[in-house]
C-alpha positions as CSV (number, residue, x, y, z in Angstrom):
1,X,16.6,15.0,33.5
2,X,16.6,11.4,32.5
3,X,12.7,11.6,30.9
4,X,14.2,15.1,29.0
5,X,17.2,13.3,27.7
6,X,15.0,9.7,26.4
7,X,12.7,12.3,24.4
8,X,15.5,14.3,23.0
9,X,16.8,10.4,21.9
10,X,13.1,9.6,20.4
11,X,12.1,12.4,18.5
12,X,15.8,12.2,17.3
13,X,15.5,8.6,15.8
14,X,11.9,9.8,14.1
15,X,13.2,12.3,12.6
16,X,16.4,10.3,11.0
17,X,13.8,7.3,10.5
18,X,13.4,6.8,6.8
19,X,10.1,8.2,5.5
20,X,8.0,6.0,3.3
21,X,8.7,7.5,0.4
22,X,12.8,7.0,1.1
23,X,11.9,2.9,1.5
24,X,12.7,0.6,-1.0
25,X,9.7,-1.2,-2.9
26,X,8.4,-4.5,-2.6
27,X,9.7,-6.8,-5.1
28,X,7.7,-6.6,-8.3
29,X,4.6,-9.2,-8.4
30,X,5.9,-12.4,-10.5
31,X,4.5,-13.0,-13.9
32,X,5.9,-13.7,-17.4
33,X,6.3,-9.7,-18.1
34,X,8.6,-9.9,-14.7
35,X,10.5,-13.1,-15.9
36,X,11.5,-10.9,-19.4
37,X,12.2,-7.0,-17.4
38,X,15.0,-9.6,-15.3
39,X,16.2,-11.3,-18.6
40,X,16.3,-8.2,-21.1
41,X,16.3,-4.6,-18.8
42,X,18.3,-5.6,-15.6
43,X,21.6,-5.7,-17.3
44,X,21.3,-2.1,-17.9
45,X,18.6,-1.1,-15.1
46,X,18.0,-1.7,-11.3
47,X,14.6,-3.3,-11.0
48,X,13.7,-0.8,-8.9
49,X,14.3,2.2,-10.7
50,X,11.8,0.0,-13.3
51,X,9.7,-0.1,-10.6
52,X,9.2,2.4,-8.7
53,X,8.0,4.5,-12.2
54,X,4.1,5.1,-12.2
55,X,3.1,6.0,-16.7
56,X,0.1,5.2,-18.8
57,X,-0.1,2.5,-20.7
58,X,0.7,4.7,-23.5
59,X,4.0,6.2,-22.0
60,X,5.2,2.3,-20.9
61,X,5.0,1.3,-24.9
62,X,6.8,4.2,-25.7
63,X,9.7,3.8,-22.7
64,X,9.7,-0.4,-24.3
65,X,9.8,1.0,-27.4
66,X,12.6,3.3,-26.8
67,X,14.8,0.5,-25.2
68,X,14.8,-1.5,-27.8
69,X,15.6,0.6,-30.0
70,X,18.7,1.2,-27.7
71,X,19.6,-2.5,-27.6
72,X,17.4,-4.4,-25.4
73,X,16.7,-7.8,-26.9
74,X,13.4,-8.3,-26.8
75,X,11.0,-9.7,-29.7
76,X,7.9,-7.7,-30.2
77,X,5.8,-9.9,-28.9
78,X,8.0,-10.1,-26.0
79,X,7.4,-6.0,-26.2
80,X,3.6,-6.9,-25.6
81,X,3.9,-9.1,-22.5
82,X,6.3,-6.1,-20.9
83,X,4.3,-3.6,-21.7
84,X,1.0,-5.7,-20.3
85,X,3.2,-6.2,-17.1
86,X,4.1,-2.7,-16.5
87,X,1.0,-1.1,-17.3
88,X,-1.1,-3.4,-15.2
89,X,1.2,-2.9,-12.2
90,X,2.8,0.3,-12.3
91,X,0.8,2.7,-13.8
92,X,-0.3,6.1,-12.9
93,X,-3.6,4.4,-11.0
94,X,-1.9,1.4,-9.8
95,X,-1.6,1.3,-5.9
């Protein structure tokens, strides 16, 4: 009865266990692209919704371009390094 009850308990906390997918991500790799996202996006954005996006190259200058338009005080060359940042770790390839 005991052994029934303990397995009941375990397979219970697996299933409730978070699945990979539900964790948070690691914190974003450092880099100047990182230092601007924290000065210009994260008064309006949660790093990790930033983050835990996966686009082309293409679709990240377009998502830049679009928040600046919106507000986001960022230069264009300050555009550049962002757009270097997030395409080179989080694109659609990126592990």
């Amino acid at each position: 009865m005991l052994i029934a009850g303990l397995a009941i308990v375990a397979s219970s906390t697996l299933m409730n266990a978070p699945s990979s997918a539900e964790q948070p991500p690691g914190d974003p790799p450092p880099g100047p692209g990182l230092d601007l996202i924290q000065r210009s996006c994260i008064s309006c954005h949660d790093i990790y919704m930033i983050t835990t996006k996966r686009k082309t190259a293409e679709e990240w200058s377009v998502t830049v371009g679009l928040m600046a338009d919106r507000g986001a005080e960022i230069t264009p060359d300050e555009m550049q390094i962002i757009e270097e940042y997030l395409s080179q770790n989080y694109s659609k390839t990126a592990q």
